[in-house]
C-alpha positions as CSV (number, residue, x, y, z in Angstrom):
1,X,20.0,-21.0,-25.4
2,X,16.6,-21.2,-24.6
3,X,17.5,-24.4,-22.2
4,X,20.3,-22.3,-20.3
5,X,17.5,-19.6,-20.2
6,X,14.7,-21.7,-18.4
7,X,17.2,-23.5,-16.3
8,X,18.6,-19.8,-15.2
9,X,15.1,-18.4,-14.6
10,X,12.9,-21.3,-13.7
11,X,12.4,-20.0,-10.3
12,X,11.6,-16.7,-11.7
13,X,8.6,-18.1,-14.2
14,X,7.0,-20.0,-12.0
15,X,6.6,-17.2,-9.4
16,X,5.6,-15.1,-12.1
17,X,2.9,-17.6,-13.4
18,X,1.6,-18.4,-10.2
19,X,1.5,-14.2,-9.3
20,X,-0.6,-14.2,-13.0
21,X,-2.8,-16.6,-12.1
22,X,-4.0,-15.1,-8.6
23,X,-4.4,-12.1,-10.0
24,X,-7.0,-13.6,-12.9
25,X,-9.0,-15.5,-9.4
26,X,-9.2,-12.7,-7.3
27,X,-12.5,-10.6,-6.5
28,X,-10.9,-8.2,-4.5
29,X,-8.9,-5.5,-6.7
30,X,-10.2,-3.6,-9.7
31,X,-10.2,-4.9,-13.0
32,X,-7.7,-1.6,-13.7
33,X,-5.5,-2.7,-11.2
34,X,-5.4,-6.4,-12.1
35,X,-4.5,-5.1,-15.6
36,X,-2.2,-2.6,-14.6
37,X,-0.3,-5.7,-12.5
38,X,-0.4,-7.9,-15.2
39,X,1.9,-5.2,-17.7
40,X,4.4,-5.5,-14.9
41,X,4.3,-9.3,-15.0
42,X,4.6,-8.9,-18.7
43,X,7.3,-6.4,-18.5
44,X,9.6,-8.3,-15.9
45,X,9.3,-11.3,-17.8
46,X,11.1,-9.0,-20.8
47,X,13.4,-7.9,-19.1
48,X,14.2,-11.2,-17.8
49,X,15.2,-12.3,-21.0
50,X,16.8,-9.1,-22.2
51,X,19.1,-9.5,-19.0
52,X,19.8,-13.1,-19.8
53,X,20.7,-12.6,-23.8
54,X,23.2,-9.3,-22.6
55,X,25.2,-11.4,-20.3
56,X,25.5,-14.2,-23.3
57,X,26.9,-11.8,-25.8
58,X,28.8,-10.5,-23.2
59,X,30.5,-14.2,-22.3
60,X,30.8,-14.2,-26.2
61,X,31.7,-10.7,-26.8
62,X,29.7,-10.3,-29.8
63,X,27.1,-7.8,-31.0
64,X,28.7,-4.6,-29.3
65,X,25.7,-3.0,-30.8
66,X,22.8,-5.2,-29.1
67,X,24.6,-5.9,-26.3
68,X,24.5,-1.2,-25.5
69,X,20.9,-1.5,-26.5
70,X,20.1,-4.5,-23.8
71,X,22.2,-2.3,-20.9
72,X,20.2,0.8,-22.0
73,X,17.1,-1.4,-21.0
74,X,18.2,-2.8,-18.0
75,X,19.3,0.7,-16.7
76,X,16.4,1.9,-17.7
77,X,14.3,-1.0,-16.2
78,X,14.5,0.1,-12.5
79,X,12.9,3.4,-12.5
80,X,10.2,2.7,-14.9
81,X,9.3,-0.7,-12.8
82,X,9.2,1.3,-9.7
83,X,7.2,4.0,-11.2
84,X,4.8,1.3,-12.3
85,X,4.6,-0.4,-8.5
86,X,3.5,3.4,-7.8
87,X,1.1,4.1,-10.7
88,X,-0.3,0.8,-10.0
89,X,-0.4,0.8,-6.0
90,X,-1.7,4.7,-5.5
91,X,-5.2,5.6,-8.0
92,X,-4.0,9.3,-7.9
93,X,-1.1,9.2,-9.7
94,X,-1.6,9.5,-13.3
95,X,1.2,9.1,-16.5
96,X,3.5,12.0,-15.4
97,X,4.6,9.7,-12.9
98,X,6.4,8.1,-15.4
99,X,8.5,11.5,-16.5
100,X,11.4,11.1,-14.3
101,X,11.7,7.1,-15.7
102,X,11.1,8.4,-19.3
103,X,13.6,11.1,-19.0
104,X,16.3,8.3,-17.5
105,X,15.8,6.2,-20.6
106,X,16.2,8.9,-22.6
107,X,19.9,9.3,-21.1
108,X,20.6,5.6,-21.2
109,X,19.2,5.7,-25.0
110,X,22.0,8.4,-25.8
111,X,24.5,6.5,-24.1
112,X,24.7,3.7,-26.4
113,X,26.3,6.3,-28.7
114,X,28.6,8.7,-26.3
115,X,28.9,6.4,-23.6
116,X,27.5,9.2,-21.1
117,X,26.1,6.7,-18.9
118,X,27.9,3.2,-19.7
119,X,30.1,1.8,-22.5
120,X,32.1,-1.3,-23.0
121,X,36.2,-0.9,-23.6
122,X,38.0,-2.9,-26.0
123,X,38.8,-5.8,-23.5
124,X,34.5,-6.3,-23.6
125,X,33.9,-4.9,-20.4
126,X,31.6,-2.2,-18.5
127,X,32.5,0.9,-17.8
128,X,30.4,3.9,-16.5
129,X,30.4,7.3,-17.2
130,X,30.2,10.6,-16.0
131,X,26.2,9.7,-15.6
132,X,26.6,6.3,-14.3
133,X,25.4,6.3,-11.3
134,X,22.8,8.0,-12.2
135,X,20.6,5.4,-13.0
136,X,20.9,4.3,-9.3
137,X,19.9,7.3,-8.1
138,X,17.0,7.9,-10.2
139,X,15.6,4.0,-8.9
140,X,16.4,5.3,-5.2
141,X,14.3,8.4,-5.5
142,X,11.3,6.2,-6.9
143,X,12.2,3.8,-4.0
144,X,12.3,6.4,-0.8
145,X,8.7,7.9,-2.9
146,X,7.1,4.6,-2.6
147,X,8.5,4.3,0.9
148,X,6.4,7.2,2.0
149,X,3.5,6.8,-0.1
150,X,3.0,3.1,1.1
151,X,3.4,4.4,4.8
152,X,1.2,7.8,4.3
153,X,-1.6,5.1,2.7
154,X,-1.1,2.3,5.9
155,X,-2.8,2.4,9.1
156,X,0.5,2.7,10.7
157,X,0.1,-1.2,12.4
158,X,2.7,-3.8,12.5
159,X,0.2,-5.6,9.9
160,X,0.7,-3.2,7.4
161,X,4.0,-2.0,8.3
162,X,6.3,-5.2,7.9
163,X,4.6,-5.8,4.2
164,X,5.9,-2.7,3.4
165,X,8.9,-3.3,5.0
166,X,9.8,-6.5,3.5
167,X,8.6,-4.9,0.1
168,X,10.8,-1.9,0.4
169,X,13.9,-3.8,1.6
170,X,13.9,-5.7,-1.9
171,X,13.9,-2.8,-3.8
172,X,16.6,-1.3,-1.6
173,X,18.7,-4.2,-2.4
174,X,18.1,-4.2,-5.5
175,X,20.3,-0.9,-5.4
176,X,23.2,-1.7,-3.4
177,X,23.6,-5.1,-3.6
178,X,25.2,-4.4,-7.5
179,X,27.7,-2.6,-5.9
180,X,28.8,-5.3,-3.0
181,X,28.3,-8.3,-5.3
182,X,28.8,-6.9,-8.6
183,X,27.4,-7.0,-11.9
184,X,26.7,-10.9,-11.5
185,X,23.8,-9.4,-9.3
186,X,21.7,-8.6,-12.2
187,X,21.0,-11.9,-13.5
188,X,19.0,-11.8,-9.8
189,X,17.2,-8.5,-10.1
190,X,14.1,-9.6,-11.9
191,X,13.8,-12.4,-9.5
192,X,13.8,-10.4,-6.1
193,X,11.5,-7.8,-8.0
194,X,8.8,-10.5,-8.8
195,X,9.2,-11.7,-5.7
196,X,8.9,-8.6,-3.9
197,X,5.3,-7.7,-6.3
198,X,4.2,-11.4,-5.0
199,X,4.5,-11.5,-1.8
200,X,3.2,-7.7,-1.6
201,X,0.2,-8.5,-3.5
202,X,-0.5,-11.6,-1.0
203,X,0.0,-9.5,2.3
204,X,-2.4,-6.9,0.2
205,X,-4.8,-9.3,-0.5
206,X,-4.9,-10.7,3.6
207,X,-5.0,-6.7,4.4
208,X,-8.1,-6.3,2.1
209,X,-9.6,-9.3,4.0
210,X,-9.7,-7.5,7.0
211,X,-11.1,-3.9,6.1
212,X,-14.4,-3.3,5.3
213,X,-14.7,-3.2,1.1
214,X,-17.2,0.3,1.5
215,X,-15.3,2.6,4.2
216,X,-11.9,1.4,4.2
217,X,-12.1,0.8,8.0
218,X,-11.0,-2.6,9.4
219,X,-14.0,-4.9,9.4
220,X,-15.9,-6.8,12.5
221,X,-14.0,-9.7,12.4
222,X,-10.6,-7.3,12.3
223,X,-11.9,-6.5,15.5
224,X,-13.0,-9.3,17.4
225,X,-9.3,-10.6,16.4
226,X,-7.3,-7.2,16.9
227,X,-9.0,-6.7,20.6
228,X,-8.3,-10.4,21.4
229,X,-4.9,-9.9,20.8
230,X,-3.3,-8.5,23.6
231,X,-6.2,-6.7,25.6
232,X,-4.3,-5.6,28.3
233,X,-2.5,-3.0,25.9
234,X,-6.3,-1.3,25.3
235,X,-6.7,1.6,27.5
236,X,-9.5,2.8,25.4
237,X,-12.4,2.6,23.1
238,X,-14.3,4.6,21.0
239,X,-17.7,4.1,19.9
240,X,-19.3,6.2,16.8
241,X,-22.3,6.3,15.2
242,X,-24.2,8.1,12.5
243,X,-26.9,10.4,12.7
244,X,-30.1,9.7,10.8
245,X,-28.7,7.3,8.2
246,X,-32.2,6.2,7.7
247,X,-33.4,9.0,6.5
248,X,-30.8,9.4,4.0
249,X,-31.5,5.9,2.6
250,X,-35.5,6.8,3.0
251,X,-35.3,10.0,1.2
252,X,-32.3,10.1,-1.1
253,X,-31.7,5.7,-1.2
254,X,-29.0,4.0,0.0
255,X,-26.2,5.4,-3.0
256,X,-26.4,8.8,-0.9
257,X,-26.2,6.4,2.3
258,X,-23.3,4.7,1.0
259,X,-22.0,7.9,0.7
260,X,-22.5,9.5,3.4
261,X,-20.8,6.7,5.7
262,X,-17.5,6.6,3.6
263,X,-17.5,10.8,4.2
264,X,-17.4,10.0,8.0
265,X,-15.2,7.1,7.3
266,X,-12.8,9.3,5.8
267,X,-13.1,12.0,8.9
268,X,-12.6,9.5,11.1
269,X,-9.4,7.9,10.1
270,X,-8.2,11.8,9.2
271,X,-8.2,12.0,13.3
272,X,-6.6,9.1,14.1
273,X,-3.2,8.4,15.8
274,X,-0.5,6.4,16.7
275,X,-1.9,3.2,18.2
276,X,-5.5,3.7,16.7
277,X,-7.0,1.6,14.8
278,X,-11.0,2.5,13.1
279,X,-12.9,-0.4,12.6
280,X,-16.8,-0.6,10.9
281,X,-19.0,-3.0,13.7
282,X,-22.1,-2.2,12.1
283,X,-24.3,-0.8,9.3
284,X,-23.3,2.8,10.6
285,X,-21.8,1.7,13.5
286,X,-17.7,2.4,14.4
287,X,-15.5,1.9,17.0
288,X,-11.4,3.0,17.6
289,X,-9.5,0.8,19.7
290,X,-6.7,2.9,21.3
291,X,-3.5,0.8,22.6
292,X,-1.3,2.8,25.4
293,X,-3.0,6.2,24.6
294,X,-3.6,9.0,27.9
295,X,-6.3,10.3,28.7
296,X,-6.2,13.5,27.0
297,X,-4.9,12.0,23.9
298,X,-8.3,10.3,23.5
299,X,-10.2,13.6,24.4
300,X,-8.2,14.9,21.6
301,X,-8.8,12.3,19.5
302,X,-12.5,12.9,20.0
303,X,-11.9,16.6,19.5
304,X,-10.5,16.4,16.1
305,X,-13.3,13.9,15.4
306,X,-16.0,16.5,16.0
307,X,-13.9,18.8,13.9
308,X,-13.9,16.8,10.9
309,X,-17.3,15.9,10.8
310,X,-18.6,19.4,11.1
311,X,-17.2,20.5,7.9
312,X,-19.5,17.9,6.6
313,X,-23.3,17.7,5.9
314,X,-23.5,14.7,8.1
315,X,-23.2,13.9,11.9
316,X,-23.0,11.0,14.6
317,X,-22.6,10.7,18.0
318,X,-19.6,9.7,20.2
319,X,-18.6,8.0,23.2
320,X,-15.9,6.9,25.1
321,X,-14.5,4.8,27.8
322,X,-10.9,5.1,29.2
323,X,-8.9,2.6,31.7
324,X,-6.1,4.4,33.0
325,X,-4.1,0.5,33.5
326,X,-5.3,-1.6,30.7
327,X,-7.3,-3.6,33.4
328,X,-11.0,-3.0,32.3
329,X,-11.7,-6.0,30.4
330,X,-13.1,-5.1,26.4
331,X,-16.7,-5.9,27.1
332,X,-17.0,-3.3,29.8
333,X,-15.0,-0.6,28.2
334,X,-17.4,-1.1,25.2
335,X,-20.6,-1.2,27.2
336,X,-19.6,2.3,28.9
337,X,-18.4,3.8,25.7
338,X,-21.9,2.7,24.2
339,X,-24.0,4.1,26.9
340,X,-22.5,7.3,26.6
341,X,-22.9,7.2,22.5
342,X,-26.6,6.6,22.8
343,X,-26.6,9.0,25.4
344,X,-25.3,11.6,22.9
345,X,-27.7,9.9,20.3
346,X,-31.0,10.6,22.2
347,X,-30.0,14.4,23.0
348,X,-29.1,14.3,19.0
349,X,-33.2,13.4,18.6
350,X,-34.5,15.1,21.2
351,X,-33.3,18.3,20.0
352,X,-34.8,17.8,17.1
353,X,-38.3,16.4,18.0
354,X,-37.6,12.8,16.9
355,X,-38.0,9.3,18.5
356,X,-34.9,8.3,20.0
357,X,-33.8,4.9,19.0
358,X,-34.1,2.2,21.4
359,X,-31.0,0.3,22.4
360,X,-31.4,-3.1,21.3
């Protein structure tokens, strides 16, 4: 048994090994969330071999009993493995996440006895009842939720969007395909799910390369590669800086500083667009790179910008260049939204008596 098991989900333990052991060498998630992933390794694992033993009493149609209990899991499984991706992916979400899942396996739990949801006739096989499709719907509201969580949380670029995509078609699958292929299908659901978690987790991991660990923003090097890539799609830029971060980190250290650049961070990509991207270039330095935006949508852009940041304590200065074709190269588009940031910068001290900074 254990032979027919391995050589049935050989594929599936390796992936789930080598998923375990990135998680334990990487610096970039929190401890939390590296535990958190690890209990859904642990739990598709399970339920890998409590799909593997149902479909052996079922070839041997023996142990009616164990055999309702095992279906009960594996109806149950979707929902709650979903619920986790979510409580795992989005820090917000707390247990009652879980209440919708719960409530499911409560129904599949009663079903072993009045065959509500599934049962098994006398000639040994499945048949639903009046809930069984329920299960399927339960997993495909947990599946269109993460959907739009995952796109709500993303930057809205092809980057982030075909991860998601990719990650969201497995799931997807993993609710119709049982009902083009049939119940042979489930000996492959714990597979695609651990596959899907994988490869998620490595396009995560890339992702958090590229954003700066403090703000959230995309990092310098995101940049240099993003405006390389291309160019002639950039009609705009715009340059952002903070006002007297110095004497934040002077007065009140550099915890409040910290702070007080992930507030304007957070502003910041509130205003953004479609086809705007925020990137950190310096210490309190940002710039937006705007691909086949008008005019007035940057002005607006800028607009919503100042908006933001005046509910705050804080402030910075903006500039902006704008090339109506696409045929300013980066470098000068950069240099004139700079100039007109410091410009804004040494009003900013002037008005209130200080030393303007110089431009190095």
């Amino acid at each position: 048994m254990i032979k027919d098991y391995l050589i049935q989900n050989w594929v599936l333990i390796l992936v789930l090994f080598a998923f375990a052991i990135s998680l334990k060498m990487t610096v970039f998630l929190e401890k939390k969330t590296i535990r958190r992933m690890l209990v859904m390794i642990l739990a598709v694992f399970l339920l890998s071999i409590a799909v593997f033993t149902e479909f052996r009493l079922a070839d041997s149609g023996t142990y009616r009993g164990v055999r309702l209990t095992l279906m009960a899991i594996r109806y149950s499984s979707t929902p709650f493995l979903l619920a986790m991706v979510i409580f795992t992916l989005v820090k917000r979400f707390r247990w009652f996440i879980f209440i919708p899942a719960i409530a499911m396996t409560a129904v599949d739990i009663v079903s072993i006895f009045n065959g509500v949801v599934f049962s098994i006739d006398a000639s040994n096989e499945l048949v639903r009842g009046p809930l069984g499709y329920f299960p399927y719907v339960m997993a495909g509201f947990y599946c269109v939720f993460l959907i739009y969580i995952l796109y709500a949380r993303s930057n809205k670029t092809a980057a982030e969007m075909v991860p998601i995509a990719f990650f969201c078609f497995t799931f997807l699958s993993d609710l119709i395909l049982p009902f083009v292929i049939g119940r042979d299908f489930s000996r492959f659901f714990c597979a695609t799910v651990s596959i899907a978690l994988f490869v998620y987790y490595v396009f995560s991991i890339l992702q958090l390369t590229k954003k700066d660990a403090l703000t959230g923003a995309l990092n310098r090097q995101a940049y240099y590669a993003d405006v390389a890539d291309e160019p002639e799609e950039i009609t705009a830029l715009v340059s952002l800086d903070m006002n007297g971060l110095k004497i934040i980190n002077d007065t009140e250290g550099h915890a409040a500083g910290d702070e007080a650049l992930t507030v304007l961070a957070v502003c910041f990509t509130r205003a953004l667009g479609r086809k705007q991207s925020l990137y950190r270039v310096g210490g309190d330095e940002f710039v937006i790179v705007c691909r086949r935006v008008t005019h007035l949508e940057v002005a607006q852009l800028v607009e919503r910008i100042e908006k933001n940041v005046a509910d705050t304590k804080y402030s910075c200065s903006i500039g902006y260049s704008y090339s109506i074709d696409g045929t300013k190269p980066i470098d000068t588009l950069l240099k004139e939204s700079d100039n007109m940031m410091y410009e804004e910068k040494a009003r900013y001290h002037r008005a209130r008596d200080f030393e303007p900074k110089k431009k190095k």
